[in-house]
N, C-alpha and C positions, 0 to 999 in steps of 0.2 A: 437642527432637529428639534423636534416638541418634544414633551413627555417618555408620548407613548413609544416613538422613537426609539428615545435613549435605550429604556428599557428592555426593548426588543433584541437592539444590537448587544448591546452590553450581557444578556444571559446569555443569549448566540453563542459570543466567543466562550465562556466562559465553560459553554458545556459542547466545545468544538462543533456545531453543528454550520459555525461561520468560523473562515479561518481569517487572518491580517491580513493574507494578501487578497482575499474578496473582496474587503473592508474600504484595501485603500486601493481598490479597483476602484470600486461604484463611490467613494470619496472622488476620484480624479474625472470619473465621466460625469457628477455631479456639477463640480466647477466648470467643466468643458461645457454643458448645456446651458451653465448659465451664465457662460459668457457668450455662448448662442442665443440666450435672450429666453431658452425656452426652459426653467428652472424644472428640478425635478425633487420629490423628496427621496431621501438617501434608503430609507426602508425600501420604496417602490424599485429602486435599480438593485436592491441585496436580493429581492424575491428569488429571482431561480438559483439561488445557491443553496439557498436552505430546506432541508428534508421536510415532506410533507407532515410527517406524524412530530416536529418538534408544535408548530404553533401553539397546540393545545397547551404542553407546559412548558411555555411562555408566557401563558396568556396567566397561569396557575401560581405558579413560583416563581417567574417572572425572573427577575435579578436579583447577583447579590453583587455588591461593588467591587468586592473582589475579581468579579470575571476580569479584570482590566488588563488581567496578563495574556488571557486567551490563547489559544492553542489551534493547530492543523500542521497542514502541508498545504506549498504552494499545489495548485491544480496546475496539470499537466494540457498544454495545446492537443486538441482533439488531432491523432495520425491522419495524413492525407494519404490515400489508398491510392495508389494508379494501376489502373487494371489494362494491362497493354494484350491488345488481342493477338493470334499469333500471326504472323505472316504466311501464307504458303505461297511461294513462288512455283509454279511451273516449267520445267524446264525441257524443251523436248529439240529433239537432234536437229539442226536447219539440214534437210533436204538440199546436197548440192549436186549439179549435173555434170557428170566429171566430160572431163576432153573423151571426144571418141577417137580413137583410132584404132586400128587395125591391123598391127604389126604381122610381119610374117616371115620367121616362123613365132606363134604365140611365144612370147615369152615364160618362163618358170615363175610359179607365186613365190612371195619372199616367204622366206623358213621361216622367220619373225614373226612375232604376236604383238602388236601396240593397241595401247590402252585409248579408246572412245574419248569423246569430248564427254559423251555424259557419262562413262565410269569415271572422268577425273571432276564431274562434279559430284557424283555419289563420294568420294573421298573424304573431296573438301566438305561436304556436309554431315560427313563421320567423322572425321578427325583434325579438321580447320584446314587454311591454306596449306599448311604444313605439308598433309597429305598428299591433295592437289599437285602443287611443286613438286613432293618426288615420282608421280607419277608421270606428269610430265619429262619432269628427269629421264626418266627411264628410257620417256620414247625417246628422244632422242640421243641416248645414249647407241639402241636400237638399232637408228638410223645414223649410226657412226658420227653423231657429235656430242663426244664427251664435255666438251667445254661448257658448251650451251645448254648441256643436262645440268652441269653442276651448276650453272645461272639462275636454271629455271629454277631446284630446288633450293638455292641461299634467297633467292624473293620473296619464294612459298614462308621460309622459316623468317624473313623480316616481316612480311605481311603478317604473320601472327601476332610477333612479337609487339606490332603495330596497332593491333586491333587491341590486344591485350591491355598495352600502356595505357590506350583510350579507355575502355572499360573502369578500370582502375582509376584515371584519373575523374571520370563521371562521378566515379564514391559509388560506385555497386557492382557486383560480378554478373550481375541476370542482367545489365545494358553488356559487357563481353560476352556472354553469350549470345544475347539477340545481335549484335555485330558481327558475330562470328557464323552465326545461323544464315545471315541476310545477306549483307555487302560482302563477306568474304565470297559469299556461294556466287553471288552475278556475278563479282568483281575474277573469278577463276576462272568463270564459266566464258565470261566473256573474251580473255587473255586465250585462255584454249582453241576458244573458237578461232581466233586472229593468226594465233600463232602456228597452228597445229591442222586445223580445220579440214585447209583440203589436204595435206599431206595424207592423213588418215582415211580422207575419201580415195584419193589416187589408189592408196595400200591395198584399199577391201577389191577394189575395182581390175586390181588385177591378181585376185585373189587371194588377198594379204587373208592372215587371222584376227581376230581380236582377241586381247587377253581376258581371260572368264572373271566373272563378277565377285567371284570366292576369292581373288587374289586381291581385287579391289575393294573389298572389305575386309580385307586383314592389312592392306594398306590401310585403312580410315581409322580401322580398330587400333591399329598401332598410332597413329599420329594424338588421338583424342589422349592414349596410354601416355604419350609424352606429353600431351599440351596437359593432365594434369597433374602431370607431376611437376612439372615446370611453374603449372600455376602454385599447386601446393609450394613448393619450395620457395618460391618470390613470398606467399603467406606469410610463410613459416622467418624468410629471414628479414620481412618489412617491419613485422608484429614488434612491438617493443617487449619487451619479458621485464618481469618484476624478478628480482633477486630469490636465486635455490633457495636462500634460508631463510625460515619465518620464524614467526609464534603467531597463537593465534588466540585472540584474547577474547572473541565472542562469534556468533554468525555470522560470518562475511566480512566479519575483523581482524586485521593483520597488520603484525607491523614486521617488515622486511629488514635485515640488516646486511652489510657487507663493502667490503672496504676496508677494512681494520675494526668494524664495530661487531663486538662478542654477543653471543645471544644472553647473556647474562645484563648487558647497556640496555639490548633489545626488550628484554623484559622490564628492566627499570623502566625503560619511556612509556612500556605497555600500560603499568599498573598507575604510573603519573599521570598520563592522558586520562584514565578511567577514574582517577581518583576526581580528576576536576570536571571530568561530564563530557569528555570531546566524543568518548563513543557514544554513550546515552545506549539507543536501540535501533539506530541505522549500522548498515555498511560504510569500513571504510578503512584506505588501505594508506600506512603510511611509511617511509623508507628511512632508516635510520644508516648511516654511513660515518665515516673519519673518525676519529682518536680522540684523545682529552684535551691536543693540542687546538684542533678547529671538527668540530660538529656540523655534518649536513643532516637536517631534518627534512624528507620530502614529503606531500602533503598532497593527495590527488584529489582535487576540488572540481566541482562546475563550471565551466567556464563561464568567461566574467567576473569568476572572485577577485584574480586579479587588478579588476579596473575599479575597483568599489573599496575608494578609499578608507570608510569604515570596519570593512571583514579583513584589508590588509591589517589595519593597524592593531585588530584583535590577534589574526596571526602572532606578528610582531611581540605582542606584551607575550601567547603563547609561546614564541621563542628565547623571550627574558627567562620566561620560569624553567623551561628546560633547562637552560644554561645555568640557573641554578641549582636544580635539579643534578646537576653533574660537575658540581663542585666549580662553577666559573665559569666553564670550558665555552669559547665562544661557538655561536653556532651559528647558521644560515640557514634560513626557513627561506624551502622552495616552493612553489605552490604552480601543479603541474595539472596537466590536460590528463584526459585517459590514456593518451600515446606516454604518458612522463614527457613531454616536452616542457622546461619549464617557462612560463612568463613574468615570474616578481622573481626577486632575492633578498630576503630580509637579513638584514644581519641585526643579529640580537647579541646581546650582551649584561650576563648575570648583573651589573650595578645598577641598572637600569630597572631593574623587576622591581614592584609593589611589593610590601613584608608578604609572606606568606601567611594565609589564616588558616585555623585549625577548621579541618571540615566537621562538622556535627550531622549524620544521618538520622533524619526525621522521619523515612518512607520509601519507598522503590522512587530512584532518580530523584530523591527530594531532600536540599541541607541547608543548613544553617553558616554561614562562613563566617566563622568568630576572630576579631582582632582586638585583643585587648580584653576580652569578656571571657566569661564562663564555659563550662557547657549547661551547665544545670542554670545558667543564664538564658543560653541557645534554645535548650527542649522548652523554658516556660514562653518565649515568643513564640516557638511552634505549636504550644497550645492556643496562646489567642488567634494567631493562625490560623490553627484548624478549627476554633469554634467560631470563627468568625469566616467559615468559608473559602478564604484566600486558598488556605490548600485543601487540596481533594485527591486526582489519581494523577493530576500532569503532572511534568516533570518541574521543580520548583525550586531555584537559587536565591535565598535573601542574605543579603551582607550586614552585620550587627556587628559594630564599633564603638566602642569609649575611650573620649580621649578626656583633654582637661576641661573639653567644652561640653561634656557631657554625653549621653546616647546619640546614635546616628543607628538610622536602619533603613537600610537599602535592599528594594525589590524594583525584580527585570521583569520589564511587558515587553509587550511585542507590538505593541501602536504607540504613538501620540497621543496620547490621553490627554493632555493641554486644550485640546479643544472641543472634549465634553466635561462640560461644567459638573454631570450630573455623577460620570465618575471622581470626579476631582472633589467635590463631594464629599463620595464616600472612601475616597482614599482618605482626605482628612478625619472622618469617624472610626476608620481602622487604626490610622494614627492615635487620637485619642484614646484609643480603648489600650495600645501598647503602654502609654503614656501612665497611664491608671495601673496595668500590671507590673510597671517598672519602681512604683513608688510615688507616682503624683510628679513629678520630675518634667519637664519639657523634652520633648522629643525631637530632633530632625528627623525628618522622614524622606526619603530620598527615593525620585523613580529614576528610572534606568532601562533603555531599551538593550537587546540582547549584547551589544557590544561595550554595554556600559557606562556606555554617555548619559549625561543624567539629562533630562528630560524636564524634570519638574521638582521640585526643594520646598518643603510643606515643614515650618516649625509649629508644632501641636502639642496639648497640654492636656490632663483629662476631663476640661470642659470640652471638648471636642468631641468625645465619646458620645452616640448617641444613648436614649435610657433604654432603648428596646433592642434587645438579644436580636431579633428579626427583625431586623430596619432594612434592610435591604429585599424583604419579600413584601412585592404590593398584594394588596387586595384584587383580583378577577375582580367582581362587581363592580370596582370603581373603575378600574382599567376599562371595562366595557362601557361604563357612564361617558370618558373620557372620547374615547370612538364615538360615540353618538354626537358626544359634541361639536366633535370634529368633522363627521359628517352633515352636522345640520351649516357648521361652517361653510362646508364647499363640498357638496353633496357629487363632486365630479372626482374626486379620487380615490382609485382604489384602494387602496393600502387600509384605511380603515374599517371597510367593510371584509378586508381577508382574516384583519386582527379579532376584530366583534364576532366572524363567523367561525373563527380556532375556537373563541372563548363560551360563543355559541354550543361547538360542538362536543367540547368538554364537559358541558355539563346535561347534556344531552340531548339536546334540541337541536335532533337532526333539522327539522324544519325550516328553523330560523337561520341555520347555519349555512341548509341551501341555497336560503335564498339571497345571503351575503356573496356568498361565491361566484351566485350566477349574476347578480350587480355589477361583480368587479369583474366578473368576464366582458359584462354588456362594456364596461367605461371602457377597457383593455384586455381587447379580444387578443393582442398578441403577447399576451404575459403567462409566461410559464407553469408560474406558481399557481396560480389560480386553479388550471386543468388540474396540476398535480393534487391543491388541496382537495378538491370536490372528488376525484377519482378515490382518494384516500375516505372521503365521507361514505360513496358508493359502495366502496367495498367494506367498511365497517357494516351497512344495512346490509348486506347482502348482495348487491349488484354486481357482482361480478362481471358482467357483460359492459354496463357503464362506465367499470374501473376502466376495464382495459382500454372502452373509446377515449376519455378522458386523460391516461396514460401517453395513449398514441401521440396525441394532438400535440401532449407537454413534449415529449421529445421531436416532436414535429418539429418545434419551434426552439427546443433547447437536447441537442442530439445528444450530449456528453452529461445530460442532469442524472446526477447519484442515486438520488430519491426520487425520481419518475422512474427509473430501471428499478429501482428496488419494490416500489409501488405495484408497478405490472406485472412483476415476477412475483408477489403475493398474491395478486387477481388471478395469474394463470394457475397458480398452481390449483388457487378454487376452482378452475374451469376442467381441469382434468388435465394439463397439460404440463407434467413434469419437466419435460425437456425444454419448450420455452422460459418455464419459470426456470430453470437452473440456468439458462444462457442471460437470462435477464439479472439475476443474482450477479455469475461472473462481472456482466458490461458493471453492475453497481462499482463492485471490487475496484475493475478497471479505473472508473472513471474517476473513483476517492480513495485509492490505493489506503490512506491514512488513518480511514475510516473504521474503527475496528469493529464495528456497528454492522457493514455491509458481511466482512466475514462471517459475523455468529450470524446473522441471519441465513444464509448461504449453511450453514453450520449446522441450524436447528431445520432446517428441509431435508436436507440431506439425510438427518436421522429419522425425519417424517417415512423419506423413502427408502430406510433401512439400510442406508451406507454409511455403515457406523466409520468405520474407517475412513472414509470421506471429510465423513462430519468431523470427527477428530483432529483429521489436518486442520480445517478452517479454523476451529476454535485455537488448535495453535499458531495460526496466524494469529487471532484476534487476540492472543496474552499475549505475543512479542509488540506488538502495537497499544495495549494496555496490560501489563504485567500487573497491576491493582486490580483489577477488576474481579473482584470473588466470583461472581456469576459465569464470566468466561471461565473459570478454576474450578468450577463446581461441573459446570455443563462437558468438560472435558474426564472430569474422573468420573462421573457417570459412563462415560461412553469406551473408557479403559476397563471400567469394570463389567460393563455387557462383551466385550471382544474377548475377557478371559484377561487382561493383563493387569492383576491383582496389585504387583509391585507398585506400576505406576498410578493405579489409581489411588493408592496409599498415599503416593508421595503428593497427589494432588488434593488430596482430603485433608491432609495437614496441610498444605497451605493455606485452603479456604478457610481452615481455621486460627490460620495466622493472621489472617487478612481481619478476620472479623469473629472475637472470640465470643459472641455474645449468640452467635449462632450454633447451637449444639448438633445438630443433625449428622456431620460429619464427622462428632463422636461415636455413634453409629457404625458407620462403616468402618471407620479404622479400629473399633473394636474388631468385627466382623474379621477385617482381614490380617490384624496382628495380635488380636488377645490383648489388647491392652485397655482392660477395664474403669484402669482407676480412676481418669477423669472424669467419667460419670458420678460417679459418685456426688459430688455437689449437687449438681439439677436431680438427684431422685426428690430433696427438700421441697422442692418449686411446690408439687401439689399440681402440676398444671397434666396436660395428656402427655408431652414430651418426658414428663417423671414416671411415668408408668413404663415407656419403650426403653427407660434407662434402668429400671427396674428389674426389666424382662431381661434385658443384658445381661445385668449384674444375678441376674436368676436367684433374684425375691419374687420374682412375680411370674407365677405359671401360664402357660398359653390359656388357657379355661380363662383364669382371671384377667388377661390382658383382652381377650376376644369381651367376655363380659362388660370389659370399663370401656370397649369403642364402641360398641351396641348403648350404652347408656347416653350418650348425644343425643341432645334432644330434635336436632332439625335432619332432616335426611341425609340434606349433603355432606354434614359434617359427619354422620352416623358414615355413609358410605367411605370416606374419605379415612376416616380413623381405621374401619373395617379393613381397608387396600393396603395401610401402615402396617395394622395387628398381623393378619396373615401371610406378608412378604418376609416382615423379618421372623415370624415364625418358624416358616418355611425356607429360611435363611439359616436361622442356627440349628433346625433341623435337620440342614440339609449338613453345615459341621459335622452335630454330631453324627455322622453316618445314616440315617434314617430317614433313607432317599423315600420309601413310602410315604410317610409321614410328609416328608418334603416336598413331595408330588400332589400331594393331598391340600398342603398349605397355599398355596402357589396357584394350585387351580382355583381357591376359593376367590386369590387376592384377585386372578385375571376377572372374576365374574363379577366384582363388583364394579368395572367400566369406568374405574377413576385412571384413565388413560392418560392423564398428565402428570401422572405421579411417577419418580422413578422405581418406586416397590414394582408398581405395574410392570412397564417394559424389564424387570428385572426377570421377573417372575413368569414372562412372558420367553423370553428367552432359556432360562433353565430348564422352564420344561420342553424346548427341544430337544436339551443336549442330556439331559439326567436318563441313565437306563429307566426302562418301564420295568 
């Protein structure tokens, strides 16, 4: 990779908009083309992974070396649909010409009623062969032969039984239905015919009856009653069943016990797994079983864990620590399909396990594992840490050790980084700078991909450290210098003209940026990316009509892309077309489940279209997928507190502000809805406009004089913008103190000054629905 390259992938992962397994996707179809002879650069095969609106900042903020840990979810094979038409077969009586004869004296009609060839396939096509068979039964029961009634109906009930097993073993129940619907219905009709045929013509012809159709459909009614219960119950006793007794330690987390193992074991392994990160923020269900004397741990994985001898042997060391975890007690880590079938058995054994380190939490899913060190060793790595970028909101494991050889610290990525220079790089300048925090001291620096395997062994010192706090963020302007160059190099590929035209378009030269994109369509008319950036340019100028063609085209060509779905669901909504843009939102969802991005945007339409409650789900989708993230924590207690549910928007207003204490706003509201003024207090000092609203709280400062000091902004928009602030929460603790006029009064003024993306607005906007007049 060159440069510009590096840079690209490496912020990617770092701000999940590429995951490892894209990476080393278009890593392996790289080598494969070039050992076809037909080389390709590795940017140009990542294109249609990446969301249309990241390029710009990329192109801005680029990288920091830390990305090297990177983050997602594997992507999912797009479902294959089979749309099977339905069959209708026709089935009408054959026409037979019965023997004439002419008895004399005419004979008596039989007293008897037998059932038609085509009531015994109306049966079978209500209630399977089943049916069929005892209607058959019947006749000839009828016609005095018991034996060969009970025949006919034990065929009817194998034939079921027949079609059934096939269905089932196909792997779907709608192929035993359509079996059931089809081949049973000829395969009866046909048998009826042979067996019964003329019998039933001879009958009519000397005046027999036929049995009515209302008996023939409570025959069918009855047989379909039995074929599903029969089916139900085969379900019911195939199904493997996870054990009566749980706990449940998060969302779709569970650990099962049973055997001799108490739910008191069951919790111990709960809070053990959670201490070291095996739940994180997925589902996941696992079976704890036997005694102190021998431990089963069951472990329902994806298939193929078992054959990857890396995720066993992480198992494995998982099963050491149990076992120590419970005092020695040997155990067996299973590792089972979704049926619980299992395919490994690990036997682990407490002497075996690694010392155990102290965890130190640094952040939601983020620690420190100390052996031999401090904690107040732990928290100052996770400062250089976090000013140095490494950590942010993913989940984040580093190991810090001292032995007689001095520090070691060990961080898990999720690639190969060995074979970009340009991170390896800057893993050595993250090194140095620990180096430098630790005392000047030499450092090993240790990577590690998630199973622990080290990777790459950097000893650094704090000449390594770079001088610049921001060595890791390039310059746009040079970046775009870099692209030119590259294009005057080899004016035939695109990838630099997508790069030059992100950086283009960020700074706001639609023009230029157009005409990068329509380059790199001219070079590589069947590349995704391209359609998807310029649709995203369209619809920033307005083109809404362009977005969408441009949209169409990328998923023409790339059906399951994230951000082409998400792209033309923000085009249509411009278009007027809610329902399209919310199916287009969903397919985003769909296609990057991991993505907590496609939720809040899915999130914030929803509350465009005034589905508060809508919108509220999605944003808590997108906190179980990023529990960091203030703004998903923000945009969700906004939307608790427009539905009336005060509590919870409380509890999410203190978190925002756990998340991020430097943002007062949320002071605010949790004053509002708990009376608890006293944190204000600080910011009335600031002198800025937020000291005035914390004034008005803390009621130093009267409505006159708070309307006064938003009116004194000198530019419109901020005069407006303060105006919507002054008269919501006016109109807010007016509405407290009882003095709903007043309140109504407030509130209308805030609606009328059209700062519509404020939440005072929609606050204020909704109150005066609901406040008597």
């Amino acid at each position: 990779m060159d440069a510009a390259e590096e840079i690209v992938v490496r912020h990617a992962l770092d701000r999940g908009w590429l995951t490892p397994e894209q990476l080393r996707g278009a890593q392996t179809r790289q080598q494969q083309l070039l050992r076809e002879g037909r080389p390709a650069p590795l940017l140009k095969l990542l294109l249609d992974a990446l969301p249309p609106e990241c390029l710009p900042e990329l192109t801005q903020l680029y990288h920091e070396a830390g990305s090297a840990q990177g983050r997602g979810a594997p992507s999912v094979p797009a479902p294959v649909v089979v749309e099977r038409a339905p069959v209708h077969e026709e089935f009408a009586p054959v026409e037979a010409t019965p023997e004439e004869f002419a008895p004399d004296p005419p004979p008596e009609p039989p007293s008897y009623a037998l059932h038609s060839v085509g009531s015994v396939g109306l049966a079978t096509f209500l209630g399977s062969p089943l049916a069929g068979g005892a209607l058959l039964g019947l006749n000839y029961r009828r016609l005095g032969q018991t034996g060969a009634g009970w025949l006919a109906f034990g065929v009817g009930a194998l034939a079921t039984a027949l079609l059934l097993v096939l269905g089932v073993k196909v792997g779907s129940m709608a192929m035993a239905s359509t079996a059931l619907a089809g081949i049973s219905l000829a395969g009866t009709l046909a048998a009826a015919k042979a067996l019964q045929g003329d019998t039933i013509d001879d009958h009519t012809d000397r005046g027999g009856r036929l049995a009515s159709r209302g008996a023939v459909a409570g025959t069918g009614l009855l047989g379909l009653l039995l074929l599903i219960l029969s089916v139900g119950g085969w379900t019911f006793l195939s199904t493997p069943r996870l054990p009566a007794t749980k706990i449940t330690i998060g969302p779709g987390q569970h650990v099962y016990y049973e055997d001799g193992a108490t739910r008191a074991k069951a919790r111990l392994l709960g809070r053990y797994l959670q201490e070291i990160g095996f739940f994180q923020d997925r589902p996941a269900d696992v079976i704890l079983a036997g005694t102190s004397a021998q431990l089963v741990v069951s472990f329902v994985v994806k298939d193929g864990v078992w054959d990857k001898p890396k995720l066993t042997k992480a198992f494995l060391a998982l099963g050491q620590g149990i076992s120590q975890k419970f005092d020695g007690a040997p155990t067996d880590v299973r590792l089972c399909d979704e049926n619980l079938e299992a395919h490994a058995v690990l036997h682990a054994f407490a002497e075996d396990a690694p010392p155990e380190r102290e965890r130190v939490s640094v952040g939601p899913n983020q620690a420190i594992l100390c052996g031999g060190t401090t904690e107040a060793e732990a928290r100052r790595l996770a400062d250089v840490l976090k000013e140095a970028g490494f950590i942010r909101q993913q989940p984040v494991e580093v190991l810090l050790d001292r032995d007689e050889e001095g520090l070691e610290v060990s961080v898990v990525v999720r690639r190969a980084v060995t074979r970009d220079p340009g991170v390896v790089s800057g893993l050595r300048g993250l090194g140095g700078r620990i180096a430098r925090a630790f005392g000047g001291a030499s450092v090993k620096f240790v990577v590690r991909d998630p199973n622990f395997e080290v990777l790459l062994t950097l000893t650094v010192t704090p000449e390594d450290a770079p001088p610049n706090q921001a060595y890791w963020i390039r310059d746009p302007a040079q970046i775009a210098r870099e692209c030119t160059e590259a294009i005057q190099a080899d004016p035939n590929l695109p990838v630099p003209y997508l790069s030059r035209g992100g950086i283009r378009a960020a700074a706001g030269d639609a023009e230029g940026a157009l005409a990068d994109y329509e380059k790199a369509i001219e070079l590589a008319p069947d590349l995704a990316q391209s359609y998807t950036l310029r649709g995203s340019l369209r619809l920033e100028g307005g083109d809404a009509d362009g977005a969408v063609a441009d949209f169409d085209r990328a998923l023409e060509l790339a059906p399951e892309c994230a951000s082409a779905h998400l792209g033309r669901a923000q085009a249509k909504g411009k278009q007027g077309d809610p329902r399209g843009a919310l199916a287009d939102f969903s397919k985003a969802v769909a296609c990057d489940p991991a993505d907590s991005r496609h939720c809040s945007a899915r999130g914030a339409f929803k509350k465009k279209q005034g589905d508060l409650r809508g919108a509220a789900e999605d944003y808590s989708l997108a906190i179980q997928l990023a529990p960091g993230n203030r703004d998903y924590v923000r945009s969700r207690a906004i939307l608790f507190a427009l539905l009336g549910d005060r509590e919870q928007s409380l509890r999410d207003y203190r978190r925002v502000f756990e998340l991020d204490p430097q943002e007062p706003y949320p002071l605010l509201w949790i004053a509002a809805f708990s009376g608890e003024t006293s944190a204000l207090k600080p910011w009335v000092q600031k002198g800025d406009w937020f000291a005035n609203l914390a004034g008005f709280f803390l009621r130093t400062v009267d409505t006159d004089e708070l309307l006064r000091r938003a009116n004194a902004h000198p530019e419109e928009k901020g005069r407006q913008e303060q105006l919507c602030e002054a008269h919501g929460f006016s109109g807010l603790l007016a509405e407290l103190d009882g003095e709903i006029p007043r309140a109504r009064e407030q509130y209308t003024a805030c609606v009328a000054t059209g700062v519509d993306n404020y939440i005072e607005y929609d606050w204020a906007q909704v109150r005066l629905k609901e406040l008597p007049r």
